[in-house]
PyMOL commands that place a pseudoatom at each C-alpha (Angstrom):
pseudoatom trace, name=CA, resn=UNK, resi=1, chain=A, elem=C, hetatm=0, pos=[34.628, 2.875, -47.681]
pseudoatom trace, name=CA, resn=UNK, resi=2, chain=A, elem=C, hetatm=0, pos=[35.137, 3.226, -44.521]
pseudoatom trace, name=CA, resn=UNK, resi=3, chain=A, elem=C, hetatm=0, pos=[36.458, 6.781, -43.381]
pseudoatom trace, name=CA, resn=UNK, resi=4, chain=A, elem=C, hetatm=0, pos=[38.145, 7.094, -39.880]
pseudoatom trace, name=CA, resn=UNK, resi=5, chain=A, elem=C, hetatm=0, pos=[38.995, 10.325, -37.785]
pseudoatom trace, name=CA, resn=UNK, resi=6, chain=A, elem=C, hetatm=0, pos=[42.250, 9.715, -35.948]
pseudoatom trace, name=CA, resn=UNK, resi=7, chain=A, elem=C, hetatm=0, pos=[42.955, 11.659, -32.536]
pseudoatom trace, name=CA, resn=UNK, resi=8, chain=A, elem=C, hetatm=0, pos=[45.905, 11.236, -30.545]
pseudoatom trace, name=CA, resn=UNK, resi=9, chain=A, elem=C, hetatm=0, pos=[47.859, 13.901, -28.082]
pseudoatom trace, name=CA, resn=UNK, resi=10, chain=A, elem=C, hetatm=0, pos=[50.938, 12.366, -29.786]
pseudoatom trace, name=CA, resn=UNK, resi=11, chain=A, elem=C, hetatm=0, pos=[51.834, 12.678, -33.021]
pseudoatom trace, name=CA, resn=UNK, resi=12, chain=A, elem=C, hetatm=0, pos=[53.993, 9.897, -33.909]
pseudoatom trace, name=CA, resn=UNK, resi=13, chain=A, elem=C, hetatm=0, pos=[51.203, 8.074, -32.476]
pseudoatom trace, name=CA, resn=UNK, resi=14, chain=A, elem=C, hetatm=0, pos=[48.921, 9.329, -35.033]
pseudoatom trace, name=CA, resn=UNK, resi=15, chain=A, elem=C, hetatm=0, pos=[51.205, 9.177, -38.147]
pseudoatom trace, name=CA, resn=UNK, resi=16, chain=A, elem=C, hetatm=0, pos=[51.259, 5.514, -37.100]
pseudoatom trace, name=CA, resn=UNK, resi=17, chain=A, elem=C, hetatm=0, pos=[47.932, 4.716, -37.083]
pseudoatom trace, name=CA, resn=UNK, resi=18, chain=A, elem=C, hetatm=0, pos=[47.638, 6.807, -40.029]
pseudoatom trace, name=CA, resn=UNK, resi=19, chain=A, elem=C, hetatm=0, pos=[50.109, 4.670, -42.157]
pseudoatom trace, name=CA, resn=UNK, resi=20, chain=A, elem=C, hetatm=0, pos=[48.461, 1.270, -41.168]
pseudoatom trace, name=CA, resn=UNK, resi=21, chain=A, elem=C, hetatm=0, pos=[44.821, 2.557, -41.510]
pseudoatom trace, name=CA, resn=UNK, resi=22, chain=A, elem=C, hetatm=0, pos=[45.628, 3.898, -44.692]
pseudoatom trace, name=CA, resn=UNK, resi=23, chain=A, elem=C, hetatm=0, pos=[46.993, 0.614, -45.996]
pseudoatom trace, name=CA, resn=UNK, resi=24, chain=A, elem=C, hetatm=0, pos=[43.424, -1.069, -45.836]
pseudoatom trace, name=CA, resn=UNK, resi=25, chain=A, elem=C, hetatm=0, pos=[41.564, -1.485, -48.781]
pseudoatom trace, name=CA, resn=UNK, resi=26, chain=A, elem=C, hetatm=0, pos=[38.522, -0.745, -47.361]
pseudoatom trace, name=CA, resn=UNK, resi=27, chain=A, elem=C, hetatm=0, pos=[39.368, 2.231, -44.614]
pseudoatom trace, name=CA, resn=UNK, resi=28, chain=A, elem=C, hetatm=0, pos=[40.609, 5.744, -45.356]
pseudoatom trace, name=CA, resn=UNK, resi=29, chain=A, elem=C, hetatm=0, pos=[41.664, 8.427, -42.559]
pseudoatom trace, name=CA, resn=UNK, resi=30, chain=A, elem=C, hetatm=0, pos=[39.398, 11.576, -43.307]
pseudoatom trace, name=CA, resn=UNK, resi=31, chain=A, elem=C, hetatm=0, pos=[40.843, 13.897, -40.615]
pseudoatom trace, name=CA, resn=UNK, resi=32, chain=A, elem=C, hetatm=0, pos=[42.750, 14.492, -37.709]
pseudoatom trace, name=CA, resn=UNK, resi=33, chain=A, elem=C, hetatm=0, pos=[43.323, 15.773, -34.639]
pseudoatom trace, name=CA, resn=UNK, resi=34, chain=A, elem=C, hetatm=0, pos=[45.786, 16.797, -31.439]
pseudoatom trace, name=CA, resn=UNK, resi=35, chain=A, elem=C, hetatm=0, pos=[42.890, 16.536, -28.834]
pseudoatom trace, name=CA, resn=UNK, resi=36, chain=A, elem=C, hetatm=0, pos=[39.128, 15.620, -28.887]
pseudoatom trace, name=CA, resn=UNK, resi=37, chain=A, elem=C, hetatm=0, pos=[38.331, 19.553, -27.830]
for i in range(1, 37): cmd.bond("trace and resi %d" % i, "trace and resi %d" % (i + 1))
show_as sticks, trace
zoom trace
């Protein structure tokens, strides 16, 4: 399993990514976040 950490400023942005990462088998998102500080 592959887990991802998914950072965007925007958040539709990340709900998108989100969704699609989420819908691989093999890839689950194991955090977030608004900014990479």
């Amino acid at each position: 399993m592959i887990k991802i950490l998914v950072a965007d400023d925007h958040a539709l942005v990340r709900e998108g990514l989100k969704k699609i990462i989420n819908e691989q088998k093999d890839m689950t998102v194991s955090g977030e976040a608004a900014d990479g500080q």
